[in-house]
C-alpha positions in Angstrom: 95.0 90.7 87.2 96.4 88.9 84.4 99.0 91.9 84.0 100.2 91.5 88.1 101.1 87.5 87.3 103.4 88.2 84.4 105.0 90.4 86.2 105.3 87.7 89.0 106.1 85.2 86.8 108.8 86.9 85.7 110.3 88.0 88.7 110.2 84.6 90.0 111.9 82.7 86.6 114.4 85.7 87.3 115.1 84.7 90.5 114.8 81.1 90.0 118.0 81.7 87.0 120.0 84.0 89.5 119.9 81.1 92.2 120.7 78.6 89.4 123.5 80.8 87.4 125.2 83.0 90.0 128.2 82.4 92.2 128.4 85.3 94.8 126.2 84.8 97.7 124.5 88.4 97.9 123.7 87.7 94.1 121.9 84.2 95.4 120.3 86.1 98.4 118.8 88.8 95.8 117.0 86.2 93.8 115.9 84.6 96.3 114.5 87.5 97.4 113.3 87.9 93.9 111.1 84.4 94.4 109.9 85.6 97.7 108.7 89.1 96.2 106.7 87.1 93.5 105.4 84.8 95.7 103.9 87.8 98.0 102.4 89.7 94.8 100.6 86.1 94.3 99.2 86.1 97.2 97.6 89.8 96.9 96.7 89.1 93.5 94.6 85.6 94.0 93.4 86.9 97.1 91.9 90.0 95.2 90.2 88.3 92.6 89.0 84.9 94.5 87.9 86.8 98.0 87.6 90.3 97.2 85.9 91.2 100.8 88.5 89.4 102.6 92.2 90.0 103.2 93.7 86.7 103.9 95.9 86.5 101.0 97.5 90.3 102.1 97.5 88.9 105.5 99.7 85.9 104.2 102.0 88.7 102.1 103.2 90.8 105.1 103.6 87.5 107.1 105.7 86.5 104.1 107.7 89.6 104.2 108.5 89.5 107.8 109.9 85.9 107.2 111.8 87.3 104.4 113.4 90.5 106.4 114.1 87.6 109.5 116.1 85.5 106.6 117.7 88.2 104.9 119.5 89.0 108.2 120.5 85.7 109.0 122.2 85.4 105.7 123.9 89.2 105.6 124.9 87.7 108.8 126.5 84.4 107.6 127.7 86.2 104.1 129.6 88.9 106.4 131.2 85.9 108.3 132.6 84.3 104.9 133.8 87.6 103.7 135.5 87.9 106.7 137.3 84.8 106.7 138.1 84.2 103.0 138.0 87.9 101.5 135.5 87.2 99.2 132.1 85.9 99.2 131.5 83.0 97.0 129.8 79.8 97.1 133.0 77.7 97.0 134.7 79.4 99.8 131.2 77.8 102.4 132.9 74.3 101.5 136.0 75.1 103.3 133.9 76.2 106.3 133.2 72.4 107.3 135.6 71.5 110.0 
């Protein structure tokens, strides 16, 4: 169990530090990602060792990466749209969107 968290835990610092530190939006929509992945592993792992005959916390992990697939298209979506229009797709360039 113990071995399952540090590997979430460091998933989700990484992602946290990608959001934080990167510039480029796909870069910001992979660690976020990163933090929803970690979250999910969570979930199977507490659910595992607090209600081993249930399956709550898996139930909550595939709910979690439907949401995630739903977002992940919205924001290829939006990211395409900025490429589009600017040629390259940074974080700077979303300021000039405002009308």
């Amino acid at each position: 169990m113990i071995g399952f968290q540090i590997v979430s835990l460091i998933m989700f610092f990484a992602g946290i530090y990608g959001f934080f530190t990167r510039r480029n939006l796909i870069m910001i929509l992979i660690s976020v990602e990163l933090i929803l992945n970690a979250v999910d592993i969570n979930f199977a792992v507490f659910n595992r060792y607090l209600y081993p005959d249930q399956m709550e916390g898996l139930f909550f992990a595939l709910f979690g990466i439907a949401i995630a697939a739903c977002e992940t298209a919205v924001a290829i979506a939006i990211i395409i749209n900025v490429y589009r229009n600017f040629g390259n797709a940074d974080v700077d360039n979303i300021k000039h969107l405002k009308g």
